[in-house]
C-alpha positions in Angstrom: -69.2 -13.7 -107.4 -70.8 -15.6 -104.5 -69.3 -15.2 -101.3 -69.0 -17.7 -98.1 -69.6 -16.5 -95.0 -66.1 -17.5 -93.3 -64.0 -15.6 -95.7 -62.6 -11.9 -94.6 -63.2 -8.6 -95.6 -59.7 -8.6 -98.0 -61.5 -12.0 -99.9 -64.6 -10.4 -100.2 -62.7 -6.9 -101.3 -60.8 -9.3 -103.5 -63.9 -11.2 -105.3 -65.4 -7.8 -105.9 -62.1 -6.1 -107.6 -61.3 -9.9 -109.6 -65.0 -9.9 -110.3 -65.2 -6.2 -112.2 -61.7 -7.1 -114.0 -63.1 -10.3 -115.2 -66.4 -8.6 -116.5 -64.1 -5.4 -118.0 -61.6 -7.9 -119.9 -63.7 -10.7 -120.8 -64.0 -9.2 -124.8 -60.1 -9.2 -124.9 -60.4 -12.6 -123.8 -62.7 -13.7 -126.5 -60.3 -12.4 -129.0 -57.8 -14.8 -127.9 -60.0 -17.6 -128.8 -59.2 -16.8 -132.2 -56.1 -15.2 -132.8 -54.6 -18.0 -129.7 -51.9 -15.2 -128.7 -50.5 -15.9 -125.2 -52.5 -12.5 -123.0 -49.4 -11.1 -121.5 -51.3 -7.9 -121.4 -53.7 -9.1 -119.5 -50.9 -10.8 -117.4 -49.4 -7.8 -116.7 -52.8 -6.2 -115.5 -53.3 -9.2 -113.5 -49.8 -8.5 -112.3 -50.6 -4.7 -111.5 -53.0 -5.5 -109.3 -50.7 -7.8 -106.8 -52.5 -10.8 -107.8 -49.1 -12.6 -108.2 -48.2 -11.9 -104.5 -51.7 -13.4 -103.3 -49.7 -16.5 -101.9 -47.0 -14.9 -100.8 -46.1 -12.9 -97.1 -46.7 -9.5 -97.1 -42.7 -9.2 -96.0 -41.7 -10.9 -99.3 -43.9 -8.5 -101.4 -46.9 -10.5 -101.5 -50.6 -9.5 -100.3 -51.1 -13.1 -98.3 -54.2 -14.0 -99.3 -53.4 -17.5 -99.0 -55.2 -20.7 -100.7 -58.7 -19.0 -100.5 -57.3 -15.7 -102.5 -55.8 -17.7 -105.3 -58.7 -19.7 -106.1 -61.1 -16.6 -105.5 -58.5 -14.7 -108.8 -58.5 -18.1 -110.5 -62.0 -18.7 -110.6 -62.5 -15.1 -112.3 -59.4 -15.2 -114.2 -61.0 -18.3 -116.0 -63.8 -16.1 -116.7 -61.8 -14.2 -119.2 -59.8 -17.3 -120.8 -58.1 -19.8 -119.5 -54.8 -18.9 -121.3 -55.0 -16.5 -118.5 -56.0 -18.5 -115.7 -54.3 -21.7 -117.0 -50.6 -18.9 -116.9 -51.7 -17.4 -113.6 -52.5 -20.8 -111.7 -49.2 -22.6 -113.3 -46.9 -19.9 -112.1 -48.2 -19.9 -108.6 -47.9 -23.5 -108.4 -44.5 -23.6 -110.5 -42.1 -22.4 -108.1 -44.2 -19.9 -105.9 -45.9 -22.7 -103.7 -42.4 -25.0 -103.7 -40.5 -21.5 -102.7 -42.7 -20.9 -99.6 -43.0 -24.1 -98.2 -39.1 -25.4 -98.8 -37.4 -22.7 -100.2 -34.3 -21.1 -97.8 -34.5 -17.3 -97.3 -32.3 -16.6 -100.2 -34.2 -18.2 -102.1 -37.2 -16.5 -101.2 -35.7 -13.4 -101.3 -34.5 -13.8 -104.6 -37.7 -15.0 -106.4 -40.6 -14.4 -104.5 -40.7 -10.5 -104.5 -40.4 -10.5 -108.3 -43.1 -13.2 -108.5 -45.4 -11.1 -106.6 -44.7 -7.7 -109.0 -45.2 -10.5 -111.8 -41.9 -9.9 -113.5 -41.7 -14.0 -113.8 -43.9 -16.5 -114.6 -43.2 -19.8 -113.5 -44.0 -23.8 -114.5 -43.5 -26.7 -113.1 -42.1 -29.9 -114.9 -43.2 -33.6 -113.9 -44.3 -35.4 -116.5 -42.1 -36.9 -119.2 -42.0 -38.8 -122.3 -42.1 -42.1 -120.5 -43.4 -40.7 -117.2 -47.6 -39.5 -116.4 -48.8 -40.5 -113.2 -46.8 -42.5 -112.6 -44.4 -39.4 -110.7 -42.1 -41.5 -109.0 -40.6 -42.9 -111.8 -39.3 -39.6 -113.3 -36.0 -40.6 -115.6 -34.6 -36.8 -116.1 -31.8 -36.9 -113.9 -29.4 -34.3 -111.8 -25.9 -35.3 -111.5 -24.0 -33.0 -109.0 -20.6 -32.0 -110.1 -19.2 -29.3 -107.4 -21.3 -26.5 -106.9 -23.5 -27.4 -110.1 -26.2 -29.9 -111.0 -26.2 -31.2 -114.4 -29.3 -32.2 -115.8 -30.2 -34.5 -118.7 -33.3 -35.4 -119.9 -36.7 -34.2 -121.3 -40.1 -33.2 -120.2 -43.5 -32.8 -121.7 -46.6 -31.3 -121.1 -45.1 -28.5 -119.6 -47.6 -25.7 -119.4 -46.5 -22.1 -119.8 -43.2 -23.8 -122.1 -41.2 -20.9 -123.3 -43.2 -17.8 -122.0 -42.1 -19.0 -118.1 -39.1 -17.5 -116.9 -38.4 -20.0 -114.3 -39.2 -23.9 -114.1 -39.6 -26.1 -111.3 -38.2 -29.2 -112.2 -38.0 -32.3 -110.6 -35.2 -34.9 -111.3 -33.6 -38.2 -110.1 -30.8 -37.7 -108.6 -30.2 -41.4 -106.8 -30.2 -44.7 -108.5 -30.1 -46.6 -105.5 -32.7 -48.9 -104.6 -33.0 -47.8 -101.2 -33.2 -45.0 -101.6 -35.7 -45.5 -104.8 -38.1 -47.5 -102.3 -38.1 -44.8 -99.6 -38.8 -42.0 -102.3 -35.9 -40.3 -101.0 -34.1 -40.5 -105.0 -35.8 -37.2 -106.6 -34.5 -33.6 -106.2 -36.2 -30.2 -106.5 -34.9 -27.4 -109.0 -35.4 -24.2 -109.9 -34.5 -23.9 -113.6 -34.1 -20.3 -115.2 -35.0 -20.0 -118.5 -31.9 -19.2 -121.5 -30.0 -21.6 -119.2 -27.3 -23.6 -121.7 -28.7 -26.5 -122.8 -32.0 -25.5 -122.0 -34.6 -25.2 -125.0 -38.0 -26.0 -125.8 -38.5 -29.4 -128.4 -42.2 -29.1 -129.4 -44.8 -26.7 -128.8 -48.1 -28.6 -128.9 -51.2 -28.7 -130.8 -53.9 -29.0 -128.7 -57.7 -29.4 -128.8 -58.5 -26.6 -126.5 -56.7 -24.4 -124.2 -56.5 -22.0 -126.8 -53.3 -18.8 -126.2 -51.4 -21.2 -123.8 -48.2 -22.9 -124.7 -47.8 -26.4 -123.6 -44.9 -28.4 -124.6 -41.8 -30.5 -124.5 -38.7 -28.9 -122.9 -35.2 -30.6 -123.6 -32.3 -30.6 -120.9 -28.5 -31.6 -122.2 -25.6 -30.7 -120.0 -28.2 -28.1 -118.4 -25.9 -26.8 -115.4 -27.9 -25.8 -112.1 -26.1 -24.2 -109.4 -26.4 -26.0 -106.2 -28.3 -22.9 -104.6 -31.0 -23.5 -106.9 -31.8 -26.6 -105.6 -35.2 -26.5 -103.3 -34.5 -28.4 -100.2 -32.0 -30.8 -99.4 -30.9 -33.3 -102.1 -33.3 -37.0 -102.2 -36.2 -34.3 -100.8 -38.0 -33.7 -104.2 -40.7 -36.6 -104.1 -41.9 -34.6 -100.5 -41.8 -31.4 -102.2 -43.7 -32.5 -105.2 -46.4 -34.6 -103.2 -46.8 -31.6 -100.6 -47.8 -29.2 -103.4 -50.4 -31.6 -105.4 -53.4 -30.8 -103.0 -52.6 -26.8 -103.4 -52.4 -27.4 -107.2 -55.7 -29.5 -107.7 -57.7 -27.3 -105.7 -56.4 -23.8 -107.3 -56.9 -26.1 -110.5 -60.0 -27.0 -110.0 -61.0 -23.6 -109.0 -60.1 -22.2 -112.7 -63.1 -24.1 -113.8 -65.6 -22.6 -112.0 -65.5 -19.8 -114.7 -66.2 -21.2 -117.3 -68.7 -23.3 -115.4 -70.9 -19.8 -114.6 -70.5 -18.4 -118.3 -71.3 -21.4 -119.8 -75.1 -21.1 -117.0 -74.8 -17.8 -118.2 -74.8 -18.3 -121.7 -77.3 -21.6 -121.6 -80.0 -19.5 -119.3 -79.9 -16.7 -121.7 -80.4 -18.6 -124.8 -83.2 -20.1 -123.7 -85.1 -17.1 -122.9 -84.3 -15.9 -126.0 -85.1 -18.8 -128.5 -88.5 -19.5 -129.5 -89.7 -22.8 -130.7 -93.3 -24.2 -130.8 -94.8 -20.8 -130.1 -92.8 -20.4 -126.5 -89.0 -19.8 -125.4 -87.9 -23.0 -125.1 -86.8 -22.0 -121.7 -90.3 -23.0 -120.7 -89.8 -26.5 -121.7 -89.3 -29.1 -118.6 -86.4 -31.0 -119.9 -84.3 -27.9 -120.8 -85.7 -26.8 -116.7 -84.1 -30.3 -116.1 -80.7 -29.4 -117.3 -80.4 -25.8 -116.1 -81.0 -26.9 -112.6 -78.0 -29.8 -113.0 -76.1 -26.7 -113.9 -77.0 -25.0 -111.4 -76.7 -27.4 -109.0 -73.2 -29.2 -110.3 -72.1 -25.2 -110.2 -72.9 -25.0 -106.3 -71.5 -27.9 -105.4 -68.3 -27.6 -107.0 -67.7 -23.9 -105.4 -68.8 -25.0 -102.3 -66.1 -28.1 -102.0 -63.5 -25.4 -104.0 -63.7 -23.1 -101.1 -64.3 -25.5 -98.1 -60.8 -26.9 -99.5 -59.1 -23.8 -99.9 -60.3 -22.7 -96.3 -58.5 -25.9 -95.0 -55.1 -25.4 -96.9 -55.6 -21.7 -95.1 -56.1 -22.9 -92.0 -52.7 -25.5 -92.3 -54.7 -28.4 -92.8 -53.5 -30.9 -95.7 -57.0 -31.4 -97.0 -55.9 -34.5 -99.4 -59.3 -35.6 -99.2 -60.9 -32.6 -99.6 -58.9 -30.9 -102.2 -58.8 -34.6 -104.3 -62.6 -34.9 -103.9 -62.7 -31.2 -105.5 -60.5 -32.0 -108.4 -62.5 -35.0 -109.3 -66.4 -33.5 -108.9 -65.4 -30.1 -110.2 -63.5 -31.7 -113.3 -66.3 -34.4 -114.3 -69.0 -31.6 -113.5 -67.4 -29.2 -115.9 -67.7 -31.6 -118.6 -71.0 -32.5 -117.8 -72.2 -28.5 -117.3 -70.6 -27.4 -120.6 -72.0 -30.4 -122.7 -75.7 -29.7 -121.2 -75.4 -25.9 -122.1 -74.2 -26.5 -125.5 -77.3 -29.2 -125.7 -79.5 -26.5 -124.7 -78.1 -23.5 -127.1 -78.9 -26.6 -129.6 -76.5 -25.6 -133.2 -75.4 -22.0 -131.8 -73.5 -24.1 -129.0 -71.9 -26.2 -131.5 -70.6 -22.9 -133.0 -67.3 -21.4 -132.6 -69.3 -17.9 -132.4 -70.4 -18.6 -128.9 -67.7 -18.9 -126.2 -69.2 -22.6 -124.2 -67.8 -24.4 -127.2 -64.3 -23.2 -126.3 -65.6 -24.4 -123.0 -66.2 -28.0 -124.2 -63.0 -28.2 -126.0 -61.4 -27.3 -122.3 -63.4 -30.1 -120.6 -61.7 -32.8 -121.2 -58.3 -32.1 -120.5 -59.5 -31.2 -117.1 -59.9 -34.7 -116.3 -56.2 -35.5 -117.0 -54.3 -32.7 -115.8 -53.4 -32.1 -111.9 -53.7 -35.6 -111.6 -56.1 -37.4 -113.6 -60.0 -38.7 -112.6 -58.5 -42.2 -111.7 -55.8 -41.3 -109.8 -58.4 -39.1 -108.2 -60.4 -41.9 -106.9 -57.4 -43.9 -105.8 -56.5 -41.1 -103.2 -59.6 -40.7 -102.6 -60.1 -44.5 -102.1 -57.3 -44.6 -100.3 -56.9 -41.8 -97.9 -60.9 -41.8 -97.3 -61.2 -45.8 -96.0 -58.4 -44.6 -93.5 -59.5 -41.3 -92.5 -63.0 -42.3 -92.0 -62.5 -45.9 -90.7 -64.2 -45.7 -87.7 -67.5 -44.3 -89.4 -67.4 -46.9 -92.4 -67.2 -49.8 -89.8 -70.0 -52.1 -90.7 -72.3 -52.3 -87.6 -72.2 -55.4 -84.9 -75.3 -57.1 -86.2 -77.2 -60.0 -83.8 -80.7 -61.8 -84.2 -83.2 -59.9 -82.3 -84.3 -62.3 -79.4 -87.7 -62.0 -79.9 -88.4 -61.0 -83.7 -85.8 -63.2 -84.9 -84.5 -60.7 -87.6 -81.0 -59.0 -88.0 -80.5 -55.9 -86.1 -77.8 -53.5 -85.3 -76.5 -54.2 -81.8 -74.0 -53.0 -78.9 -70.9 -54.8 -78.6 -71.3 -57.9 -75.7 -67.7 -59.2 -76.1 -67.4 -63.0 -73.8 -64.8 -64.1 -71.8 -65.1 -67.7 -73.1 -62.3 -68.5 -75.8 -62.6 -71.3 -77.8 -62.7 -73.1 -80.7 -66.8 -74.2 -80.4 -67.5 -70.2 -79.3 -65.6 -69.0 -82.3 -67.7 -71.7 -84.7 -70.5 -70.2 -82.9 -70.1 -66.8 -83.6 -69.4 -68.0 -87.4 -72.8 -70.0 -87.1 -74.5 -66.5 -85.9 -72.6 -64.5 -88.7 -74.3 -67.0 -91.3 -77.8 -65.8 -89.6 -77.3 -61.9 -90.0 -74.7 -61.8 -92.4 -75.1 -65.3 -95.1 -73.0 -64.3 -97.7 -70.1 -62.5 -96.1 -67.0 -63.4 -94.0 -66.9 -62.4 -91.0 -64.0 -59.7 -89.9 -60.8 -60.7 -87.7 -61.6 -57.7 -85.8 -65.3 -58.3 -85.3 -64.2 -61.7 -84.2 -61.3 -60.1 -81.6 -63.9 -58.2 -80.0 -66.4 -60.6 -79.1 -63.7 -62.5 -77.5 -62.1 -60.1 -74.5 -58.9 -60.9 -74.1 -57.6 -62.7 -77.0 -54.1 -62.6 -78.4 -53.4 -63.1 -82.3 -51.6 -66.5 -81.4 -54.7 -67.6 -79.8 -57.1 -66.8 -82.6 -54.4 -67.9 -85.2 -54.1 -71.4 -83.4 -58.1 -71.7 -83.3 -59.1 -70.6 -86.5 -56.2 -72.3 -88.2 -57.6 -75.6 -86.1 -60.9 -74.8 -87.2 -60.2 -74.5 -91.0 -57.8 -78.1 -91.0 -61.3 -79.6 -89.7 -63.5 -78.2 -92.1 -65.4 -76.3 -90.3 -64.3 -72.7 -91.7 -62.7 -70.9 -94.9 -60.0 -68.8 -94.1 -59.0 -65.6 -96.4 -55.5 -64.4 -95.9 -54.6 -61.0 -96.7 -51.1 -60.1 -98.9 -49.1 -60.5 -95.7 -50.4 -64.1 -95.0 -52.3 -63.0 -91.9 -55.7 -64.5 -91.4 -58.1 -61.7 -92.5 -61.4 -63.4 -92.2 -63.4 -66.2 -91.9 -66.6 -68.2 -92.6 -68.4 -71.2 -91.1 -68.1 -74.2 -93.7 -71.9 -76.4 -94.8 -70.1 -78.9 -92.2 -69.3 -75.9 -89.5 -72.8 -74.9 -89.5 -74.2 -78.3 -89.1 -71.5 -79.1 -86.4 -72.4 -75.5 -84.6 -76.0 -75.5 -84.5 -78.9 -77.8 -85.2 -81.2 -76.8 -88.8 -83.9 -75.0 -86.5 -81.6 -72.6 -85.6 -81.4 -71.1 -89.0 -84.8 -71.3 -90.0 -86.9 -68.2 -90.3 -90.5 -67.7 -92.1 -92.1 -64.6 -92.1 -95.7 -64.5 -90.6 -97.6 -64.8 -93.7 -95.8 -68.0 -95.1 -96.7 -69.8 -92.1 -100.9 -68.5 -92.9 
């Protein structure tokens, strides 16, 4: 395994010891391709070596590795299978993360050390029947009744259904609507398994993923003491939000297993198989699609880590850890499908490992939060954190060429309704097919208050001069110089502009 230069000497201990495992255990994990049997021996090696506790304080039993320990066991973990990695990665963010961050010390001191000695396993139970991304609409609900919860509903999708021994569950546990549009009307739980009322509905049959059981779980009358509850009651949407960027980037790094063995395997083959007289290794287009695995490998380890490093470091990273969920998922998919291209039939073959690979690839996309919510955090969260850098630049005609150019900011004291049509008129030169900003508009003109710019731009657009484009709120967002603004503003020779060899 690779190693980055800021991690410690216990990370780079850690990739060496995870590395050898994965390399020792890799034909057991093979097996389970085939026979799909859940690894709980390879679980309770895992769990021998303390890679449970890599989360957790060393005072709670743990070995503290944090965010960059997890992903380092994950990433070789995946190596093996990801039944493995997919059990391993669900029971740290099941329960283990929530624990640490919300959980009181009872709590902690009643889970957490067995966690780390990997006596439970944990998962963690959002989605429902009626409920995917959409988390905040989550119907299970948790009626308290003295020093009990009791909880009806169902979830699905649950991995690690009826191997974990304890769920984090989220449920409503307000109907009001002030509470519903303040996300203050979900609770957290810790749910232990053989609980009354408590049983798995459906195991699934899915397309890949082969040795892990996901599933619907099915609550009736389930009663939760009140200590189980993580946080106070109305917290659970705050819980369940502050543990998504851990989960997609310890998700994202159980790819990067898979990612190398399917390179490994693709590389290999190549040398290997001859066609036309040569290895077909030798030929430029299969060059071409070792180097975008190569390349698509790098780049997801290197936003994986620089992620994790962040979460160590008590940063959120929403951006970071998103952007890795989304590249490392879609690169994945991409990798796998290029290796099996190269390994041509024996790809396509169940007696190679990349096409357990391919059958993984997909689901990738959807689970921890799917591609497209991806994109609309990162969409989100990303025009806001960098909005000062994304500002499209103050643009002026040059005085002497006569051509657009970046420019300082020369805000004017003079406020009024011919300046503004003027700056509108200038906009048109630099900028034709665009509106021009409220806020590029505010600072040109020191000094203005949004009454004053209101009244003038409102004047402005009863004349004719200018179209106005309101935003959801009804505020004036931005504006444009009508045909009869321009005229009105400057004369035709203002706008005119040839370059030197239409005028030869």
């Amino acid at each position: 395994m690779e190693t980055y230069p800021w991690w410690s000497e216990k990370h780079n201990k850690l990739a060496d010891e995870a590395k050898k495992f994965a390399d020792e255990n890799i034909p057991r994990g093979e097996e389970i391709l085939w026979t799909r049997e859940f690894p709980s021996d390879l679980l309770k090696k895992a769990a021998e070596r303390g890679w449970f506790g890599a989360s957790i304080p060393e005072e709670q039993g743990g070995t503290d590795m944090g965010a960059t320990g997890c992903c380092i066991i994950s990433e070789e973990l995946s190596r093996v299978c990801f039944a493995l990695a997919g059990a391993y990665i669900t029971t740290i963010i099941g329960g283990t993360e929530q624990l640490l961050r919300f959980g009181n010390d009872e709590q902690r001191k009643r889970w957490l050390p067995r966690i780390a000695k990997g006596e439970l396993l944990g998962a963690i139970c959002i989605s429902e029947p009626v409920v995917g991304s959409d988390a905040a609409g989550i119907e299970t609900t948790a009626k308290r009744e003295g020093d009990e919860y009791v909880i009806n509903g169902k979830k699905k999708f649950i991995i690690n259904t009826g191997v974990a021994d304890i769920y984090c569950l989220y449920a409503k546990t307000s109907n009001r609507p002030q509470d519903i549009t303040k996300h203050n009307h979900l609770s957290a739980f810790i749910t232990e398994k053989d609980t009354p009322g408590f049983t798995v509905e459906r195991i699934n049959e899915l397309s890949g993923w082969f040795g892990l059981p996901n599933g619907y779980l099915d609550f009736n009358e389930v009663r939760v003491p009140v200590k189980n509850r993580i946080g106070a009651e109305g917290e659970g949407w705050k819980i369940l939000v502050n543990g998504l960027n851990f989960e997609r980037n310890l998700f994202a790094a159980g790819m990067l297993g898979p990612m190398r063995e399917a390179t490994r395997y693709a590389v290999g083959h190549a040398q290997r198989r001859i066609q036309f007289g040569q290895p077909i290794i030798e030929f430029q287009v299969n060059q071409f699609k070792i180097a975008d695995m190569i390349a698509r490998l790098r780049t997801a380890r290197l936003l994986v880590y620089h992620a994790a490093h962040l979460l160590d470091m008590g940063e959120k990273a929403v951006l970071e850890a998103s952007t890795a969920k989304l590249f490392t998922s879609e690169a994945y998919r991409e990798l796998v499908s290029d290796a099996v291209q190269v390994m041509g039939g024996d790809g396509w073959t169940r007696f190679y490992p990349v096409e357990s690979f391919l059958r993984d690839a997909k689901v990738n996309e959807m689970a921890a939060g799917t591609s497209e919510v991806m994109r609309t955090v990162i969409y989100r969260l990303g025009l806001r954190t960098m909005a000062e850098e994304l500002r499209m630049p103050h643009r002026r005609v040059h005085e002497k060429l006569k051509v657009p150019i970046s420019t300082a900011k020369s805000p004017t004291t003079e406020i009024s309704e011919k300046k503004i049509l003027q700056m509108l008129a200038e906009d048109y030169r630099v900028n034709p097919d665009l509106y021009m900003s409220r806020k590029d508009i505010e600072e040109r003109l020191a000094g203005i208050s949004d009454e004053q710019l209101d009244k003038l731009l409102t004047s402005l657009e009863a004349k004719g001069l200018a179209f106005l484009y309101k935003g959801k709120r009804g505020n004036i967002a931005l504006a444009k110089a009508t045909y009869k603004g321009l005229r009105q503003a400057k004369p035709l020779e203002y706008y005119k502009w040839f370059p030197e060899w239409i005028r030869e």
